[in-house]
TORNU-142842 format. One record per residue (C-alpha): x, z, y; residue in one letter; residue number from 1. Coordinates in Angstrom, 1 decimal. Each point is the difference from the previous one (the first is absolute). Layout:
// residues N
> px;pz;py;r;k
> X;Z;Y;a;NUM;
...
***
This chain:
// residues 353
> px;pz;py;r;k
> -39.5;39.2;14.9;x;1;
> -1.1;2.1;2.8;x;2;
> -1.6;3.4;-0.1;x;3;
> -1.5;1.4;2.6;x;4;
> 0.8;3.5;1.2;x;5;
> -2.5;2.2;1.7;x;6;
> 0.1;3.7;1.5;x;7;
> -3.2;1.2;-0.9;x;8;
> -1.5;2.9;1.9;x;9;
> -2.5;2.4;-0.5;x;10;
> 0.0;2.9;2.1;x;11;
> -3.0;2.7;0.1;x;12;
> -1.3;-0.4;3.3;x;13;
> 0.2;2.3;3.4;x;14;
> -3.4;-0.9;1.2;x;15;
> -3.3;0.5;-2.0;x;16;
> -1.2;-2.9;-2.5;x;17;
> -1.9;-2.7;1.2;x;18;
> -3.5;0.8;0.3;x;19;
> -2.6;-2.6;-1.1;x;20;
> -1.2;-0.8;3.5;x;21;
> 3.4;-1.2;1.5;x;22;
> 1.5;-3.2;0.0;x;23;
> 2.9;-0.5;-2.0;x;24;
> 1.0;-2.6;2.3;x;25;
> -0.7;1.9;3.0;x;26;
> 2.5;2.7;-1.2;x;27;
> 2.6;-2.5;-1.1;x;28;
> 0.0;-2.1;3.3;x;29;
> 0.6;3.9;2.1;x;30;
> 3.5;-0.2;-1.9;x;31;
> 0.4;-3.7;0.1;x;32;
> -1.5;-1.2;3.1;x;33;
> 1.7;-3.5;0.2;x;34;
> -1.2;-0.8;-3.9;x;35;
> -3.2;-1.5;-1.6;x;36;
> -1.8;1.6;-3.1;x;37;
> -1.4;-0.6;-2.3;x;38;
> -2.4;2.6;-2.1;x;39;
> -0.3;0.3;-3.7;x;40;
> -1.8;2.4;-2.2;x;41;
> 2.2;3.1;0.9;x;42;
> 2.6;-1.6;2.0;x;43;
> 1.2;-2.2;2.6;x;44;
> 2.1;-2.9;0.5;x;45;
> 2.2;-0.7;3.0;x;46;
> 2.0;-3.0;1.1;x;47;
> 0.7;-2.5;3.1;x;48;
> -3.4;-1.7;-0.3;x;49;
> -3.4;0.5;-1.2;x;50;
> 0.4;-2.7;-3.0;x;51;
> 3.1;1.6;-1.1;x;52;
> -1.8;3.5;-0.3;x;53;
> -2.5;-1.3;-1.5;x;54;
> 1.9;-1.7;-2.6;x;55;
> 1.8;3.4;-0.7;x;56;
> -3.3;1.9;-0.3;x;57;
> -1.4;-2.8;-2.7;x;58;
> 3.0;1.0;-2.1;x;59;
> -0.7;3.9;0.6;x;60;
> -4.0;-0.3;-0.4;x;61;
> 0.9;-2.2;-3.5;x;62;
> 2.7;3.3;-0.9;x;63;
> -2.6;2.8;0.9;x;64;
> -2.8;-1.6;-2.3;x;65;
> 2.6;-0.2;-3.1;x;66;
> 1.3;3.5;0.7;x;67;
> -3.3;1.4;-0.2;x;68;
> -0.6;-1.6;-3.4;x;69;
> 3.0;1.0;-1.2;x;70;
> 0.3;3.5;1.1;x;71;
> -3.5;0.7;1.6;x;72;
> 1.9;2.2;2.4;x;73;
> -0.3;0.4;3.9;x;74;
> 2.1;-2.0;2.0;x;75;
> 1.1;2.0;3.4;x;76;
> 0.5;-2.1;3.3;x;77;
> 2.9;-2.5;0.4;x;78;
> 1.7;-2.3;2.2;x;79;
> 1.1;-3.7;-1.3;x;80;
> 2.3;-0.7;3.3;x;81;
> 1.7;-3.1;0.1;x;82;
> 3.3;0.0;1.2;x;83;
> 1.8;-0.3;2.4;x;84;
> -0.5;1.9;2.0;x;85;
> 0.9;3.1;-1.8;x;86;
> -3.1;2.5;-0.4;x;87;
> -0.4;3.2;1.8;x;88;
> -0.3;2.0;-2.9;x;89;
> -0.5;3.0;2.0;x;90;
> -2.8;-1.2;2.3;x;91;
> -1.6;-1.5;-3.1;x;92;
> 0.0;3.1;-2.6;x;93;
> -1.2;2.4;3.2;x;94;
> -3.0;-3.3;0.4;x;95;
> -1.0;1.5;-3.3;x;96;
> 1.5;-3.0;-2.3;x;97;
> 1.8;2.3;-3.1;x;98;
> 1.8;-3.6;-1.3;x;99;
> 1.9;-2.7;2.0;x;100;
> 1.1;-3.0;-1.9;x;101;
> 2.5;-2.2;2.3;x;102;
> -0.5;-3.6;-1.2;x;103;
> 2.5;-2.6;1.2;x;104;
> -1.5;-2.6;2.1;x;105;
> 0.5;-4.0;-0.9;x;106;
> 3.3;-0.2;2.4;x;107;
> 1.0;3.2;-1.2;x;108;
> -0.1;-0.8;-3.5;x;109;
> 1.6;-3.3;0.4;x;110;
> 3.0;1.7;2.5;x;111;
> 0.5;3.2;-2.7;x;112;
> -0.4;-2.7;-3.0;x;113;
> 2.8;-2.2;1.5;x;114;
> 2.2;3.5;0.4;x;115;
> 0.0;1.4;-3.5;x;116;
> 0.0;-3.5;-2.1;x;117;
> 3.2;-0.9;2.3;x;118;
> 1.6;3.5;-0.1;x;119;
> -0.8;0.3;-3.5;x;120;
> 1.0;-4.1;-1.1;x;121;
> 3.7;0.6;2.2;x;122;
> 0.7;3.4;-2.1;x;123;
> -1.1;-1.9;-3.3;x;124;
> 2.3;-3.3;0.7;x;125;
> 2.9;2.3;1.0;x;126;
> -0.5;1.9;-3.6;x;127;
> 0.2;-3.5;-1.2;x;128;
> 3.2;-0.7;2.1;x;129;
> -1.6;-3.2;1.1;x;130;
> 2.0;-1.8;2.7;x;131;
> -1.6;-0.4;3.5;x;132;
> -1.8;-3.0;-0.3;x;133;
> -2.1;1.1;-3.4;x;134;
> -0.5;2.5;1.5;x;135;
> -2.0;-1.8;3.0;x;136;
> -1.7;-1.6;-2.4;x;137;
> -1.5;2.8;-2.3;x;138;
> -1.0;1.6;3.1;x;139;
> -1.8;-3.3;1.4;x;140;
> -2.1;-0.5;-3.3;x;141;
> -0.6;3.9;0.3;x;142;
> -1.3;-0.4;3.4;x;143;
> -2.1;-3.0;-0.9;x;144;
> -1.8;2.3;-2.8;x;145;
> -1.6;2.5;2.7;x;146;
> -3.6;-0.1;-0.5;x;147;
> -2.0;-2.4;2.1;x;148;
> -3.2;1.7;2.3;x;149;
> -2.3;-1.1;-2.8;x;150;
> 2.3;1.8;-2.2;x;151;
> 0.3;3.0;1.8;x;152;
> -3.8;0.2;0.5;x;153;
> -0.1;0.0;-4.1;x;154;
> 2.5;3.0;0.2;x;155;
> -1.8;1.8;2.6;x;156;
> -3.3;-0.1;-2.1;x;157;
> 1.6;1.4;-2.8;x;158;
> 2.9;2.4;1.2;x;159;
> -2.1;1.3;2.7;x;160;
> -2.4;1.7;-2.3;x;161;
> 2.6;0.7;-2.4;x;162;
> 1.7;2.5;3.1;x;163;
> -2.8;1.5;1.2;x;164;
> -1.1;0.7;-3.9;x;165;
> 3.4;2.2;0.0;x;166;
> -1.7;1.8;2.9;x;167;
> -3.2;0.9;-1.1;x;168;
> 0.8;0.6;-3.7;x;169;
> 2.8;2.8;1.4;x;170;
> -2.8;1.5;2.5;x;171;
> -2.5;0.0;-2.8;x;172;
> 1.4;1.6;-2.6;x;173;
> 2.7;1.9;2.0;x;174;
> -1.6;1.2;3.1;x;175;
> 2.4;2.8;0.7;x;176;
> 3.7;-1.7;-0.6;x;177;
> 2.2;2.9;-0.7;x;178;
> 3.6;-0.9;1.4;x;179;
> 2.4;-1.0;-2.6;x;180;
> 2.4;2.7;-0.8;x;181;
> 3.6;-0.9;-0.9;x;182;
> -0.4;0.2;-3.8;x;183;
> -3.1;-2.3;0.3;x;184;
> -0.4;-2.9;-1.3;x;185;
> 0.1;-3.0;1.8;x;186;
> -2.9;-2.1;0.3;x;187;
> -0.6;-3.9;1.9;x;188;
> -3.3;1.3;0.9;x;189;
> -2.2;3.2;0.0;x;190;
> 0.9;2.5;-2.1;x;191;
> -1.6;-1.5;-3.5;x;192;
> 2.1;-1.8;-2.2;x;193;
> 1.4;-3.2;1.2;x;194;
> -2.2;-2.4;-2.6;x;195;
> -2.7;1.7;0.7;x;196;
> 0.5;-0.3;3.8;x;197;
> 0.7;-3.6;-0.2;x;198;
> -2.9;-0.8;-2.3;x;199;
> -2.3;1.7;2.7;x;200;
> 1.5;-2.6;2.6;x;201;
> 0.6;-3.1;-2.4;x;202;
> -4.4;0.0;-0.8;x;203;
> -0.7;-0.2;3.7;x;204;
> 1.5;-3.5;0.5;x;205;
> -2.0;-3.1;0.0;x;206;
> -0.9;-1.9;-3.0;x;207;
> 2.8;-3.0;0.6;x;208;
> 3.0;2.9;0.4;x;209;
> -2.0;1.6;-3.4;x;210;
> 0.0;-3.7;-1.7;x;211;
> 3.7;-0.4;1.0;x;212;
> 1.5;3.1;-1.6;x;213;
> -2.4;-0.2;-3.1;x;214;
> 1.3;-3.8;-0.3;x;215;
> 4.0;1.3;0.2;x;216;
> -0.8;2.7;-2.6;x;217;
> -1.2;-3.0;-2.5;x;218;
> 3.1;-1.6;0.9;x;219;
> 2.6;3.0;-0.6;x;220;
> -1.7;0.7;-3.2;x;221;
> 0.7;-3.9;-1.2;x;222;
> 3.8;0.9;0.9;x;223;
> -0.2;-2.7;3.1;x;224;
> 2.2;0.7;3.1;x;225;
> -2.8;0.6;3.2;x;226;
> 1.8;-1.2;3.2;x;227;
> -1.2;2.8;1.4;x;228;
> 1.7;2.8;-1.7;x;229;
> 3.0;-2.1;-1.3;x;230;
> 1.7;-0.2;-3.5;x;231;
> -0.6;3.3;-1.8;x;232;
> -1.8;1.2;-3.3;x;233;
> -3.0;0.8;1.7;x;234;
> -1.7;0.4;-3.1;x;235;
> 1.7;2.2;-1.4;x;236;
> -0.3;1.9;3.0;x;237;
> -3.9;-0.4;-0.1;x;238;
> -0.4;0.9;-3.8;x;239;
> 1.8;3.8;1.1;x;240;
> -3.0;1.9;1.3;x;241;
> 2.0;3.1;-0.3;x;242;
> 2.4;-1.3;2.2;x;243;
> -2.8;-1.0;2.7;x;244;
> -1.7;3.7;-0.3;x;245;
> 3.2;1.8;0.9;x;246;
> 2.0;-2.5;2.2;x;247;
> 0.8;0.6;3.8;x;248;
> -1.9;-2.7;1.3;x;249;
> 3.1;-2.7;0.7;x;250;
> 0.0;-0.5;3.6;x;251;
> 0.4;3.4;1.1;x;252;
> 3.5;-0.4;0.8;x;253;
> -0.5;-3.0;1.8;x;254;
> -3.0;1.5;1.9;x;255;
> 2.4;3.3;0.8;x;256;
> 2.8;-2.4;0.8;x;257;
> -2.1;-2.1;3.2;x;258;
> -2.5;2.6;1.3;x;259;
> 2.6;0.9;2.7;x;260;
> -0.2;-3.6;0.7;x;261;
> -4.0;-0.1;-0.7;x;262;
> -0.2;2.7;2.2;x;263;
> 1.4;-1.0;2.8;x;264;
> -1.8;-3.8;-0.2;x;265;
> -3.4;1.9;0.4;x;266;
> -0.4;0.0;-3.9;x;267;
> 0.7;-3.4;-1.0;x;268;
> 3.1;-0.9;-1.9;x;269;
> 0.6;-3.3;-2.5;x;270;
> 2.9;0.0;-2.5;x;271;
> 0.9;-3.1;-2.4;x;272;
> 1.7;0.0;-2.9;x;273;
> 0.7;-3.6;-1.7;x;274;
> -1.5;-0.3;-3.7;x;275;
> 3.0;-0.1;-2.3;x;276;
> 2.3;1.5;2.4;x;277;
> 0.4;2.7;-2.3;x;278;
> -2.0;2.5;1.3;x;279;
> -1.4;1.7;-3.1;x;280;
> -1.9;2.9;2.4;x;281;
> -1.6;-3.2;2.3;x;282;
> -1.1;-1.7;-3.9;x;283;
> -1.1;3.6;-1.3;x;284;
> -1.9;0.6;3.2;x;285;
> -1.9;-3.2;-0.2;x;286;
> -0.5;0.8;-3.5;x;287;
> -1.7;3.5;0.9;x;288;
> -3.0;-1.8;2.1;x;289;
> -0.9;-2.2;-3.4;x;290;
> 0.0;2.5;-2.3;x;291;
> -1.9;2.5;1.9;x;292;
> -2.2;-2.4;1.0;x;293;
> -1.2;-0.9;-3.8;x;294;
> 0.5;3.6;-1.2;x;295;
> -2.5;0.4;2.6;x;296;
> -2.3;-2.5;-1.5;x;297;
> 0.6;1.5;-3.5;x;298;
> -1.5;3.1;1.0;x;299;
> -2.3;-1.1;1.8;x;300;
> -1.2;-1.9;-2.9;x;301;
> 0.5;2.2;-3.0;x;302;
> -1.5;2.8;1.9;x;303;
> -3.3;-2.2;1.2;x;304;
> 0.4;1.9;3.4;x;305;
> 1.3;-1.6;3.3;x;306;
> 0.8;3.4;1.4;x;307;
> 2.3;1.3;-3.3;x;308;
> 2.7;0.4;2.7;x;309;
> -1.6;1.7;1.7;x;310;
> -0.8;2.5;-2.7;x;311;
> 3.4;0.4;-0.8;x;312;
> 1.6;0.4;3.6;x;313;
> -2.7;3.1;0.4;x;314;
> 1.5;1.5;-3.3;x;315;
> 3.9;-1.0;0.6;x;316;
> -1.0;1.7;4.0;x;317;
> -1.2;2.9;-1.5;x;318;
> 3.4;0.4;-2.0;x;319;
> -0.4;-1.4;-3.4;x;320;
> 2.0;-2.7;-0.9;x;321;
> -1.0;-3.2;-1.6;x;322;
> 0.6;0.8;-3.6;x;323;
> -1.8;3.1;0.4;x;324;
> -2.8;-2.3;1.6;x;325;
> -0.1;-2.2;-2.8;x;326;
> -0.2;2.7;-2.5;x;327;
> -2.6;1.8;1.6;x;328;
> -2.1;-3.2;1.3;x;329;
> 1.4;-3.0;-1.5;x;330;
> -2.5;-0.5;-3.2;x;331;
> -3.0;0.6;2.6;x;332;
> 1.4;-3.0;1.9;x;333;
> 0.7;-2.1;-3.4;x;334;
> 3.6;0.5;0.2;x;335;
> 2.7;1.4;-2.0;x;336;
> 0.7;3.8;0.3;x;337;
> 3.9;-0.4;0.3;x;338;
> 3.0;-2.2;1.6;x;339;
> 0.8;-0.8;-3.1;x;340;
> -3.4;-1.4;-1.3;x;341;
> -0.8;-1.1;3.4;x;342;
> 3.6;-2.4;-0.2;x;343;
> -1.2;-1.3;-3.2;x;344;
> -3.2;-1.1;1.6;x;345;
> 1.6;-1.5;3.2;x;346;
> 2.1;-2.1;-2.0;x;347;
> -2.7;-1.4;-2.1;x;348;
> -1.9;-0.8;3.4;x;349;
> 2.8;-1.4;2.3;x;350;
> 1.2;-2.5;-3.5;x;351;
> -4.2;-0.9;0.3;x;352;
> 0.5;-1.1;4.0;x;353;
***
């Protein structure tokens, strides 16, 4: 399974906001001359080729118009630049863009895909002791796994949004990012707890990605192994709300462990870890997405609102945590008033999916 690995940026910006009148590609192209773009509502797109940008900025437009009925907030400019080469970040936050999203272009993707599944398939097969030649072949059938350009395309549509959502929930709701003191905890995201964080991104992606994860919770909850996440008791894992509400979001170690790496490819970075290889943190991660993906829906649905996260991210940014939320707010959304009650519900839901 690969996961993609992105440095997100979002930086306040040196030069005044745009203003209505200007271009957003006409500020873009000053700090990337060589590039086509692409607009979308509040941001641009920019890549090799006019088709590619506007490819990009379809997947953007379709992430804006979910984020604004989800959280109803602004969105502040942003930059989708497809890489290589590796963005100016500089030239592109003084343009007046506060966000820049590197996104790996089809031969980048394929060239760091190819990296991390055969770095990651050799140090699997020598944890297995495998001799030389099984080991050729596990990392042959790896290799022959990579997804296709009408595969990647899929991914784009849904991951894309999914990135930028991390963007624009953080600037939304936590405008002014304090920097993290030692004692702090740490967070895959903004500041807000890491469910919450990944809920915010997991509700921006497309309706197949939505179907996907929705369809992989069904299947955890019947006890059935998901090739994608590998033999574990995902459903026990999904029944523990508890768990979910307080959990450092799964991948931050991995994410801490390549930025360096990230960094230095521009912001693109693809590690693999095979299913079953006995990476319970790869099957937990995996696991994360689904289940905060449906608690999503739960709320959503209990609460008859499509922006209930949005209502609780304002409260959680203003200090309160999500207990205190719930008993404050919860029966005025139609939901239970504690953790407690609130696991009791969950479980009657997720055993209904």
């Amino acid at each position: 399974m690969s996961a993609l690995v992105l440095l997100l940026t979002s930086t306040a910006a040196s030069a005044a906001l745009l203003h209505a009148s200007d271009s957003l590609c006409a500020r873009a192209l000053g700090a990337a001359p060589d590039l086509s773009c692409a607009e979308a509502g509040h941001g641009v797109a920019l890549a090799a080729t006019p088709e590619e940008a506007q490819r990009l900025a379809g997947y953007a437009r379709a992430g804006e118009a979910r984020f604004t009925a989800q959280f109803g907030r602004d969105i502040a400019p942003y930059v989708v630049i497809s890489t290589p080469p590796v963005p100016q970040r500089a030239a592109l936050t003084a343009a007046g863009f506060t966000h820049v999203l590197p996104w790996p272009a089809p031969r980048a993707f394929d060239e760091a895909a190819r990296r991390g599944v055969e770095q990651g398939t050799r140090r699997f097969a020598a944890s297995q002791n495998m001799t030389p030649a099984q080991t050729e072949e596990v990392v042959a059938r790896a290799l022959s796994q990579i997804p296709d350009a009408k595969a990647q395309a899929a991914l784009d549509a849904g991951m894309m949004p999914h990135e930028l959502g991390h963007l624009w929930f953080t600037a939304a709701f936590w405008p002014q990012r304090p920097e993290a003191d030692a004692d702090a905890p740490r967070h895959y995201g903004g500041p807000g707890p890491d469910w919450l964080d990944e809920a915010a991104a997991v509700v921006l992606e497309d309706d197949v990605t939505a179907a996907q994860r929705r369809d992989q919770f069904r299947a955890l909850m019947r006890g059935e192994t998901v090739p994608a996440v590998g033999p574990i008791d995902g459903r026990a894992m999904l029944l523990d709300l508890p768990g979910l509400l307080a959990r450092e979001h799964p991948g931050l170690a991995r994410a801490v462990a390549v930025a360096p790496e990230v960094a230095a490819s521009g912001g693109v970075g693809v590690s693999f870890t095979p299913a079953g290889a006995g990476a319970r943190p790869a099957a937990m991660e995996r696991v994360f997405y689904i289940q905060t993906r449906v608690f999503a829906d739960y709320l959503m649905q209990r609460s008859g609102r499509p922006a209930i996260l949005a209502d609780i991210a304002q409260s959680l940014a203003s200090g309160r945590g999500f207990e205190l939320w719930l008993s404050e707010q919860g029966a005025a959304h139609g939901l239970p008033t504690s953790i407690l009650a609130l696991q009791g519900e969950w479980q009657a839901y997720a055993e209904r999916q």
